[in-house]
C-alpha positions in Angstrom: -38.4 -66.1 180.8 -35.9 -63.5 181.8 -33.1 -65.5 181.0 -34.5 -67.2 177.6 -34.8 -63.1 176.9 -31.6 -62.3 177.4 -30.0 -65.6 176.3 -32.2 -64.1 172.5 -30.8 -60.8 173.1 -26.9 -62.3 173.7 -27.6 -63.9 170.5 -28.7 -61.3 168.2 -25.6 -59.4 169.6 -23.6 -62.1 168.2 -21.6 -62.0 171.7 -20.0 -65.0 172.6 -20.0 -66.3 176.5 -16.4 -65.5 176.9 -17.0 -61.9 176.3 -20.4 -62.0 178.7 -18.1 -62.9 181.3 -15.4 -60.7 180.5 -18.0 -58.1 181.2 -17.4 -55.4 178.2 -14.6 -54.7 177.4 -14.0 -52.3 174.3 -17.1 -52.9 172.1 -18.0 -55.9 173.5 -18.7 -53.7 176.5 -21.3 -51.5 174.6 -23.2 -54.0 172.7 -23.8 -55.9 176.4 -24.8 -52.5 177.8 -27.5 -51.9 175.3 -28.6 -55.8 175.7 -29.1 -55.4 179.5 -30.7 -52.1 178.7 -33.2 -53.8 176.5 -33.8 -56.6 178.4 -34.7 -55.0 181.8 -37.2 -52.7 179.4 -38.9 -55.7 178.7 -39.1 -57.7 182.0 -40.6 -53.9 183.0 -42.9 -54.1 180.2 -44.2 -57.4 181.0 -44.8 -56.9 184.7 -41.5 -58.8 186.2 -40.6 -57.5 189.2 -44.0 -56.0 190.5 -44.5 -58.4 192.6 -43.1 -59.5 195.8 -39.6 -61.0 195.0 -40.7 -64.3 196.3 -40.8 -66.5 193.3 -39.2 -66.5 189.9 -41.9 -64.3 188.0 -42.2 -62.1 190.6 -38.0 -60.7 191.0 -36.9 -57.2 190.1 -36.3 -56.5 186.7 -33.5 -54.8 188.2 -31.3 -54.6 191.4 -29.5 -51.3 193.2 -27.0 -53.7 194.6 -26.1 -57.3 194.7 -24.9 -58.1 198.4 -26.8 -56.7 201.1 -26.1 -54.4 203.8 -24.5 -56.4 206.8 -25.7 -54.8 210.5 -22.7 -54.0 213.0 -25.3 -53.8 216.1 -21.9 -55.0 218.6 -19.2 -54.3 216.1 -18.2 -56.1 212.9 -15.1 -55.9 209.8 -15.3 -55.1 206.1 -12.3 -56.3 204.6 -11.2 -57.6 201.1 -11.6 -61.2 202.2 -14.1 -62.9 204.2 -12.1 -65.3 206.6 -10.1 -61.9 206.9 -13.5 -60.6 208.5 -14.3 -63.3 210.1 -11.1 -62.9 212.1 -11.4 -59.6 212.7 -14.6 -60.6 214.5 -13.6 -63.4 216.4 -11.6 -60.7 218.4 -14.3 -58.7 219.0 -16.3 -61.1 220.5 -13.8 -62.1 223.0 -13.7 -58.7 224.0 -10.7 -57.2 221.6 -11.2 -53.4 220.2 -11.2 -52.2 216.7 -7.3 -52.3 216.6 -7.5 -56.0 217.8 -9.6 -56.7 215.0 -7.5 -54.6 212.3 -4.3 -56.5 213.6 -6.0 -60.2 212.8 -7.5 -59.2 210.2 -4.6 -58.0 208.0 -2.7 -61.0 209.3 -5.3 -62.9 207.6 -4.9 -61.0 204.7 -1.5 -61.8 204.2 -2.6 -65.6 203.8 -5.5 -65.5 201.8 -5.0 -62.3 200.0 -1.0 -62.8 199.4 -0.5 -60.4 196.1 -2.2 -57.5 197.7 -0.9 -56.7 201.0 1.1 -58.6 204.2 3.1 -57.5 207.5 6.2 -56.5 205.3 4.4 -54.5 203.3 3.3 -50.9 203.9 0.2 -48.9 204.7 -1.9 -46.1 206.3 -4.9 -46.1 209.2 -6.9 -43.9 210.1 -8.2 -43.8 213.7 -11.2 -43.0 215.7 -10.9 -42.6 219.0 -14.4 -42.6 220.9 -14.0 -41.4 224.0 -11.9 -38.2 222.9 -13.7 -38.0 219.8 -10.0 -38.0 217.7 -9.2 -39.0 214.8 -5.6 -40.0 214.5 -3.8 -40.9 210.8 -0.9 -43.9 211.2 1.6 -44.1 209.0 3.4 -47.7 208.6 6.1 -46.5 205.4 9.2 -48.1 205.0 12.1 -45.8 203.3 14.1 -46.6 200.4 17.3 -48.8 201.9 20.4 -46.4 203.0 22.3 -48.1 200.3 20.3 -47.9 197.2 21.4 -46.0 194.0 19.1 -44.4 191.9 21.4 -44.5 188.9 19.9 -47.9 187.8 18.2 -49.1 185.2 14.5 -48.2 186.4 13.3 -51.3 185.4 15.1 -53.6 188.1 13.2 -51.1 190.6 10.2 -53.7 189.8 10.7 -56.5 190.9 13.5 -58.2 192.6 16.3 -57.8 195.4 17.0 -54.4 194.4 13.1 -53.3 194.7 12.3 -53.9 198.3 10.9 -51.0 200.8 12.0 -51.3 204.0 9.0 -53.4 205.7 6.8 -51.3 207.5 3.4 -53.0 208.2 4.3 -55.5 211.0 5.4 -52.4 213.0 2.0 -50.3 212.5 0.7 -53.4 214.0 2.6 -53.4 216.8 1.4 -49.7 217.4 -1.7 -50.1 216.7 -2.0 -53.1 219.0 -0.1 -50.9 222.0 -2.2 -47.7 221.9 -5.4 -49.1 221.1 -5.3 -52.8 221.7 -6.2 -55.4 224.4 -5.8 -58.6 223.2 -2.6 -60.4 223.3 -0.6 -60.3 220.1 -0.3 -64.1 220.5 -4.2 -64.4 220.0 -4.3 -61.4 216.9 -2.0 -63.9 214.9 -3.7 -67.4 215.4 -6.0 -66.9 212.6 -3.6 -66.1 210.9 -1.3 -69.1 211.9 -4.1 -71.1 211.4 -4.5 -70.7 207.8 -0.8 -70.2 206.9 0.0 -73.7 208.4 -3.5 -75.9 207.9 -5.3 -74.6 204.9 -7.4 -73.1 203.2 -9.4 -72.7 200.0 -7.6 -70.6 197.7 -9.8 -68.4 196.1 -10.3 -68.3 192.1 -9.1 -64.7 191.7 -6.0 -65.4 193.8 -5.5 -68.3 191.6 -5.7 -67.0 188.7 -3.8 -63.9 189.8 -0.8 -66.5 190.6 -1.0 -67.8 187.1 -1.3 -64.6 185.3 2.1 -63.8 187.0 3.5 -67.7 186.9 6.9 -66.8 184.9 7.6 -63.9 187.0 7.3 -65.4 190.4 8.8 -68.9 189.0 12.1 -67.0 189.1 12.7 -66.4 192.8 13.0 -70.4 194.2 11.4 -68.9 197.2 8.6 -67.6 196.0 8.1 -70.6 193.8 8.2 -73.1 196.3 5.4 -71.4 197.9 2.9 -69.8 194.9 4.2 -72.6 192.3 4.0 -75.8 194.4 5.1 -78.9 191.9 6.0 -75.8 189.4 2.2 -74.9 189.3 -0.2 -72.6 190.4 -2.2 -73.7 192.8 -6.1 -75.2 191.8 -8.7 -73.0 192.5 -10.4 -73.7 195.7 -7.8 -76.2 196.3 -6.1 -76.2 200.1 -3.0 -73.4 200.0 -0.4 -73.6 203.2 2.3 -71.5 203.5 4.8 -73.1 206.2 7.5 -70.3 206.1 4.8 -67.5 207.6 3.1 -69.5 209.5 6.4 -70.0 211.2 7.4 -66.5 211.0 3.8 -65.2 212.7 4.4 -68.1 215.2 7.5 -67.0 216.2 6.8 -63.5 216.7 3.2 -64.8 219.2 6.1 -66.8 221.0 8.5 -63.4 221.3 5.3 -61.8 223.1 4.8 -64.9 224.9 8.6 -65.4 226.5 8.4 -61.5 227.6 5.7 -61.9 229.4 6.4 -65.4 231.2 9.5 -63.3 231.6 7.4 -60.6 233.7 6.9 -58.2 231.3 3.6 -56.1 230.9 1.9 -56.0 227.7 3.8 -53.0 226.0 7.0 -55.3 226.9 5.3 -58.3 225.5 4.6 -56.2 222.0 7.9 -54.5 221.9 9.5 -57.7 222.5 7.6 -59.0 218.8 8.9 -55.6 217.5 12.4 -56.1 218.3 12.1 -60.0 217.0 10.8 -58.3 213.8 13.2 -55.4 213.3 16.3 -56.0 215.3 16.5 -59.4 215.5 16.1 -63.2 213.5 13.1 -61.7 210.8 16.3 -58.5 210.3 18.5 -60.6 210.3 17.5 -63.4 207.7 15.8 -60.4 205.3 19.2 -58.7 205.7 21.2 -61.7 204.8 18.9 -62.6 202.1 19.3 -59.0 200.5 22.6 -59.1 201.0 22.8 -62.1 199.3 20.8 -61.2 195.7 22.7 -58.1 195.4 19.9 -56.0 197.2 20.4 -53.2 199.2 18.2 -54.2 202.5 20.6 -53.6 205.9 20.0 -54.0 209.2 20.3 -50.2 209.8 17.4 -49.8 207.6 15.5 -52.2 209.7 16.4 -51.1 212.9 15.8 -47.4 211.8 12.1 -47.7 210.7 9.1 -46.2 212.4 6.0 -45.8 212.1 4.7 -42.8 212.8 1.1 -41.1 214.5 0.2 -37.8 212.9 -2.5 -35.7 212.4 -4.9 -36.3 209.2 -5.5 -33.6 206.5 -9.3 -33.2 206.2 -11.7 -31.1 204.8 -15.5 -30.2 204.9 -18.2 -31.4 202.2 -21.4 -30.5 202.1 -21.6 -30.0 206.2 -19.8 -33.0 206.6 -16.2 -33.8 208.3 -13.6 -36.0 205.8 -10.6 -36.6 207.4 -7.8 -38.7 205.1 -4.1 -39.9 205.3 -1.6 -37.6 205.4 1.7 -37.4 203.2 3.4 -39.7 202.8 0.0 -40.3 201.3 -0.7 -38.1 198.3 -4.4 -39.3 198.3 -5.5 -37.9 201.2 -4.7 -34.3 199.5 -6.3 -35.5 196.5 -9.5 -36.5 197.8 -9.7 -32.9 200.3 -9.4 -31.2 196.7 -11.3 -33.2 194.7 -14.3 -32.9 197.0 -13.1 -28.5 197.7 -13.7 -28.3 193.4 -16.9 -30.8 193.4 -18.6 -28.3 195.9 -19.0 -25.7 194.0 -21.1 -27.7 191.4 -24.6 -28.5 192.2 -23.7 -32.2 191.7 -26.7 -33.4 193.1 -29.3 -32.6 190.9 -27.7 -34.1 188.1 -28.6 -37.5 186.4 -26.5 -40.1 188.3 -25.1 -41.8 185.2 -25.5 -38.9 183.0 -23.2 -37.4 180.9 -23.1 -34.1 182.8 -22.6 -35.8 186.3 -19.5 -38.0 184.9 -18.2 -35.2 183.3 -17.4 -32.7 186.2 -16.2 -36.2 188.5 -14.1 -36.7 185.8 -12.2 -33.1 185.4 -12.2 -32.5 188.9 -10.0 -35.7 189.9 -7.9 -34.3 186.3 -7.1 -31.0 188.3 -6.6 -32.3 191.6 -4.2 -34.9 190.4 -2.2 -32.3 188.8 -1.7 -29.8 192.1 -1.0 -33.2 194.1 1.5 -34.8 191.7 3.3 -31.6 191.2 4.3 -31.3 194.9 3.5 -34.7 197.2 6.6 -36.0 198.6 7.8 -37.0 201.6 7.6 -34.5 204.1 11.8 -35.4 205.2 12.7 -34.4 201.3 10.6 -31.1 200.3 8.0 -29.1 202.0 4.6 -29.9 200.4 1.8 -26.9 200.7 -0.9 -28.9 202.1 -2.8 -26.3 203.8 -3.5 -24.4 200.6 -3.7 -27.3 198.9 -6.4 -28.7 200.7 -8.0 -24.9 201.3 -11.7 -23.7 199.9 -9.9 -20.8 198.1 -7.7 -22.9 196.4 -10.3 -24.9 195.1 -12.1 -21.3 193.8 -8.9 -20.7 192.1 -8.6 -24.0 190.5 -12.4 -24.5 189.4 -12.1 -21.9 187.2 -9.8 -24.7 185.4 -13.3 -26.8 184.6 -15.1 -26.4 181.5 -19.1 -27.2 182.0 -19.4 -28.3 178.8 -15.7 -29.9 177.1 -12.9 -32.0 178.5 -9.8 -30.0 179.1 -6.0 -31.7 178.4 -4.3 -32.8 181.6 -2.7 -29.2 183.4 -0.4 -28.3 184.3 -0.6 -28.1 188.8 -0.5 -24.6 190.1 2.5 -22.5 190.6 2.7 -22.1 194.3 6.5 -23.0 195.4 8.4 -21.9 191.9 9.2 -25.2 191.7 9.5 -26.9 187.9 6.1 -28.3 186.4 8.2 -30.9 184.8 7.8 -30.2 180.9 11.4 -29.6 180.6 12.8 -32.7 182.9 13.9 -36.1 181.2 11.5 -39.0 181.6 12.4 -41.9 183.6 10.5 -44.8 182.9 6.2 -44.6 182.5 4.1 -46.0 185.8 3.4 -48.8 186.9 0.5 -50.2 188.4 -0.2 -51.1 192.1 -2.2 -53.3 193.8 -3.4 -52.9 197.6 -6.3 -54.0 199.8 -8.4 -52.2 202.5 -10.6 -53.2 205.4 -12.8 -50.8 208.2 -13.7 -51.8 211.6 -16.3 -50.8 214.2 -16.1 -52.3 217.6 -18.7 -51.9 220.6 -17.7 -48.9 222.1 -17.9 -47.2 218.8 -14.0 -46.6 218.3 -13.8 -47.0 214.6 -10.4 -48.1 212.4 -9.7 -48.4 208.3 -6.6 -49.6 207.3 -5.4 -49.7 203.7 -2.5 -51.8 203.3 -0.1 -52.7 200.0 2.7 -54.4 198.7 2.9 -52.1 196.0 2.3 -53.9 192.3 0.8 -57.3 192.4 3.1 -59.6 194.7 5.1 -56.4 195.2 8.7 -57.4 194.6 7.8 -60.8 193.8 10.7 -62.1 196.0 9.9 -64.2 198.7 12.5 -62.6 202.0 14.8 -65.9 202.5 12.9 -68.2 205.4 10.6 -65.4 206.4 7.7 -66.2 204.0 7.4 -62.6 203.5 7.0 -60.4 200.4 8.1 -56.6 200.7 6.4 -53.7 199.1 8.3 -52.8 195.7 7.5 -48.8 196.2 11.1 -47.9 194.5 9.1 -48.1 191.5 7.7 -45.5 189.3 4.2 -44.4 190.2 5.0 -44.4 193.7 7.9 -42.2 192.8 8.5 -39.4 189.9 9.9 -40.3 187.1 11.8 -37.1 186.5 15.3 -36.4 188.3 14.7 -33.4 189.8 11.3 -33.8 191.5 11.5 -34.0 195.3 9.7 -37.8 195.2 12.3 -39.4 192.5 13.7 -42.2 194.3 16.7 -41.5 197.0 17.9 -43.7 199.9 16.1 -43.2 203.3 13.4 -41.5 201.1 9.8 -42.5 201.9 7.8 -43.5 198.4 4.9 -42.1 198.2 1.7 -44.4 198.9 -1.7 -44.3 197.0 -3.4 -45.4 200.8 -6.4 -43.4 202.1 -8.3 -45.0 204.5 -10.9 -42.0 205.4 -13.2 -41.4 208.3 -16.3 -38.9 208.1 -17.8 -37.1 211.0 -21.2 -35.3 210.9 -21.8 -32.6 213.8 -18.9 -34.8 215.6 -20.2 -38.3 215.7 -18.6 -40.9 213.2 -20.6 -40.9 209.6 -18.7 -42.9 207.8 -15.4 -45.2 207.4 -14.3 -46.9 204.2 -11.2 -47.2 202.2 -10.3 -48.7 198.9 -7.3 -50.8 196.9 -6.8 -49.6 193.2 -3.3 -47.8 193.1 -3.9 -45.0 190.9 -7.6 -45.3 191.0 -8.2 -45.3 195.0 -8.6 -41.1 195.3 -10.8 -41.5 192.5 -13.0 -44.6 193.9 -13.5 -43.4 197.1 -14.9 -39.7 196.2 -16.8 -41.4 193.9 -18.2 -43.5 196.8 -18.7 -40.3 199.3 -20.1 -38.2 196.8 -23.0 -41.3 196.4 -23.8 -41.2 200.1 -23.8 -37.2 201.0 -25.1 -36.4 196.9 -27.1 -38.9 196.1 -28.0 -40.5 199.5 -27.3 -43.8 199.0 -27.2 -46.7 200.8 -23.8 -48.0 201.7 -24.1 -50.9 199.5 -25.3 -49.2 197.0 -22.8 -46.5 197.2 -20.2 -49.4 196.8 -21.7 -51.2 193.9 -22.5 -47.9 191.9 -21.1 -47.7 188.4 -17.7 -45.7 188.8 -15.2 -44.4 186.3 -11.2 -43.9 186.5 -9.2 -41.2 184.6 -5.5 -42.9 183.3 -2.2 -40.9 182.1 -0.1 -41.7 179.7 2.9 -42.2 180.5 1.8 -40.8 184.0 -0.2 -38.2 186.1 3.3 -36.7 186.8 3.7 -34.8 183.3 1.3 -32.1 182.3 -0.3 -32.7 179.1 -0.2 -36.4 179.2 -2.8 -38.3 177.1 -5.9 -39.1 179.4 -8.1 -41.9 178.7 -11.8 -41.8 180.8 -12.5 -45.7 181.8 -16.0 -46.1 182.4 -17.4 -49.7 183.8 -20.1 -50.8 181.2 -22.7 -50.4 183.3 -23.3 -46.9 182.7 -25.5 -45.7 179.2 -24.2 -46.2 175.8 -26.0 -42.5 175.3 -23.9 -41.6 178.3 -20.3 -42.1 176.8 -21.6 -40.8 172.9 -22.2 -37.7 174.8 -18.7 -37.7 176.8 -16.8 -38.2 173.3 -18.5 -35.3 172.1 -17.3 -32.9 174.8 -13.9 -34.2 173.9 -13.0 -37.2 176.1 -11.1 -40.2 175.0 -13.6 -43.1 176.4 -12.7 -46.3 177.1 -15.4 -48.7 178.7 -14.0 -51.6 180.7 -15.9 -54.4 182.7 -19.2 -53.4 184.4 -16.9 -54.2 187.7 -13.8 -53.3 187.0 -12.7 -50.3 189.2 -11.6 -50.4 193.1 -12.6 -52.1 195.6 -14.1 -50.4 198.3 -14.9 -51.8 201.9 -17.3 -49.1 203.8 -19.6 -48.5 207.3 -21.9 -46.1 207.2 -24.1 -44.8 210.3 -27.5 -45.2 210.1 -30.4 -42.3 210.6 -31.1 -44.2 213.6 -27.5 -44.5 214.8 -27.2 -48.2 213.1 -23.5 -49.1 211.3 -24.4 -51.1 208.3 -21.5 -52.3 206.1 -20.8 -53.3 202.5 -18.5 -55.0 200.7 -17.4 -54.7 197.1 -18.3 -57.2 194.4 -15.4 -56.3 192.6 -13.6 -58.6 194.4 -13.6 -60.7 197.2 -14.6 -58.1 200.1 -17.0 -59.2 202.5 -18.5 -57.5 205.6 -19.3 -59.4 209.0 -20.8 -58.1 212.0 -22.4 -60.0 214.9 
């Protein structure tokens, strides 16, 4: 009955199936919005979903969440795929810790998730250390190559030879593995190797992703030969290998394996992948490749890199303890001022999806992206004010910025170094767009990890490395750096690009809260606040936290220039009354699919001490626990 309803109700909207599936966007979006609306009046009305949800006239009219909340009683993974979970707890069951787990399951990632993330990529984790009660931020950022010249044409900083970051995943697994791992490296990559060389069922995103971007990767042969097999993308759900990584992950398990038939203990055994990585046959090949194509990619880069432990930049919300990524992450500033501004609004009485609520989210991330894009960079070029950035009185100072009741235009970030607010510099080139993926681990002794790991834009620089299999992180581009000349993160050699990567860890008188972390490039400060401010706000679930109705602010051309246009996207989901009242106050909506925005993988803690897990519906994430 409920779907002969809404099947009438589709067709009195005159909207097609195509634009049901496409889930809303522009008008569309509205018209299906006020369909669902009406439709889950009248299954109310007619006494669906008062019943036990055991039979077809007895289900919920409507549902808080779509997936259910996975229990980690041992340990268990959330990451953005779900053999990549499923790896992660194999380890764990034979006894590895949450870095064990981290380590296989990006490796895993890199196979079935290939546009997103891989071990010459880059990325951020952030580290809970039970027994000392630490949290520790990693940073695994590559620098620009020694060589490069940022007199270029912006454009070839896109895609292509001339794009690639130097790789700096594969070593943050390496020290994750050493300082917080027990599991042989050898036995962290045969999932990995597993799927790389035998199969497996490429999903129907990922398929589609490769044929959105078929004429761009078809013109690197090595990237063809792998993502265009017979010149095509491959099938959905049809067997994917990739021969060249499995050879390059097998090679590094045999590295660890020779140094320690060779006598060598286990840090020799991982330094000994390290070295095979960064100053040996993958440097080598990647160098000669570069070298090759016209890129800038050296050996000295390569041997040069290293990732680095430091302490996180955190905050307090609400009693609560958020600790996030450090620069060379500018998220991890973002989300300590977002949440210092949000404070000071009684956010929790107001109407979830209300016009009110949406609002202040919405000007809050406007403010804080204009203080963080003003200064971020890496530490090496320009001193960043973090500490008053991330301060309570800051936040007083800037709140006065908000407007209860109209949208303000996109400020300009406060004046706290003298240093230009970029008005009067000469645009580079607009942003563009990353892509990323994110996974958060619990093990059994309670040590917690979240990595967030990207390649940059989708398939980063598109360009397969030579043999390696490998795809590097295309951060020289803009977004990840300024696009005026004079700002202290415009691209330079042997500067480190800035990341959007925030995996973040929440503590609650001590004892671990929450872990989560998010893909989404511009849009991962803004999903995950969105997310904490559901659980400590709201009190949500964890799944229901996830799979709440989110929105994004966008710049135009970028959140680097004050007074750039801003655009408030808003998944369908929420009420047609809801974005009237938004345009009213002044915003420029624009609704986009009901599940369109981030993609957050998340553990939360239990009143009785129980992780439970979610993963996103937005895309592939899964969570498994045992």
């Amino acid at each position: 009955m409920l779907a002969k309803a809404a099947a009438r109700q589709t067709k009195q909207l005159g909207i097609g199936r195509r634009q049901m599936l496409l889930g809303g966007m522009g008008g569309a979006a509205l018209a299906v919005a006020q369909g669902q609306d009406a439709i889950a009046r009248t299954a109310f009305q007619t006494g669906v979903g008062r019943q036990a949800p055991d039979a077809p006239a007895s289900g919920a009219a409507s549902v808080s969440s779509h997936r259910v909340e996975v229990p980690f009683p041992h340990g268990g993974v959330a990451a953005g795929h779900p053999l990549a979970s499923m790896a992660g707890v194999r380890m764990l069951m034979q006894g590895g810790s949450a870095a064990d787990a981290a380590v296989a399951a990006m490796a895993v990632l890199n196979v079935v998730e290939p546009w997103a993330s891989g071990a010459a990529g880059n990325g951020f984790a952030t580290c809970l250390d039970k027994k000392s009660g630490e949290v520790l931020s990693l940073a695994f950022t590559g620098a620009a190559p020694g060589l490069l010249d940022n007199q270029i044409d912006p454009a070839e900083l896109n895609a292509g030879h001339k794009a690639v970051v130097t790789p700096g995943a594969f070593g943050g697994w390496i020290e994750l593995a050493r300082r917080f791992g027990r599991l042989p490296l050898s036995v962290l990559l045969e999932p990995a190797i597993g799927y790389a060389r035998d199969g497996h069922p490429m999903d129907v995103s990922i398929s589609a992703t490769i044929r959105r971007q078929q004429a761009a990767l078809a013109r690197y042969p090595t990237t063809a030969a792998i993502y265009l097999p017979g010149g095509q993308p491959p099938a959905p759900r049809s067997v994917f290998r990739n021969l060249p990584l499995a050879r390059t992950f097998q090679a590094l398990a045999d590295a660890e394996s020779g140094a320690l038939k060779a006598g060598g203990d286990r840090n020799a055994g991982l330094q000994a992948a390290y070295d095979y990585f960064y100053t040996g046959p993958i440097a080598q090949e990647m160098t000669r490749f570069s070298q090759a194509g016209g890129g800038w990619l050296r050996m000295k880069d390569m041997q040069d890199y290293r990732p680095k432990w430091q302490a996180p930049v955190s905050t307090s919300y609400r009693g609560v303890d958020v600790y996030c990524s450090p620069v060379t992450s500018r998220t991890g500033l973002e989300m300590c001022e977002q949440l210092n501004l949000l404070e000071g609004f009684d956010f929790g009485a107001l109407p979830a999806d209300g016009a009110q609520a949406v609002h202040l989210l919405a000007e809050t991330i406007k403010v804080a992206k204009s203080d963080v894009y003003r200064y971020a960079a890496d530490p090496a070029s320009a001193p960043t004010p973090t500490e008053t950035l991330i301060s309570k009185a800051f936040a007083d100072q800037r709140r006065r910025l908000i407007n209860p009741q109209a949208a303000i235009a996109y400020p300009t970030g406060a004046d706290l170094m003298n240093r230009s607010a970029g008005l009067r510099r000469r645009p580079r080139a607009a942003s563009v767009p990353g892509d990323t993926t994110s996974l958060s681990v619990i093990d059994s002794e309670g040590n917690a990890i979240a990595c967030t790991t990207t390649l940059g834009g989708g398939f980063g620089t598109l360009l397969v490395m030579g043999e390696t299999g490998l795809i590097c992180n295309n951060g020289l581009r803009v977004g990840s750096t300024a696009p005026y000349r004079d700002h202290p993160n415009f691209v330079a050699p042997g500067r480190i690009p800035l990341l959007g990567n925030c995996p973040v860890i929440v503590k609650d008188n001590g004892q671990l809260r929450m872990i989560f972390g998010t893909p989404g490039g511009e849009t991962i400060g803004q999903t995950q606040f969105q997310t904490l401010v559901n659980v400590i706000d709201r009190g949500q679930s964890i799944q229901e936290a996830i799979e709440a109705p989110r929105i994004a602010i966008d710049a135009d051309p970028g959140f680097y220039t004050p007074g750039a246009a801003i655009r408030l996207q808003m998944e369908a989901r929420f009420p047609v009354e809801t974005m009237a009242e938004l345009k009213a106050m002044g915003h420029t909506v624009e609704p986009v699919g009901p599940y369109a925005i981030g993609s957050i993988q998340g553990i939360l803690i239990s009143a009785d001490g129980q992780p439970m897990a979610g993963g996103d519906p937005r895309r592939m994430g899964y969570a498994v626990g045992y």
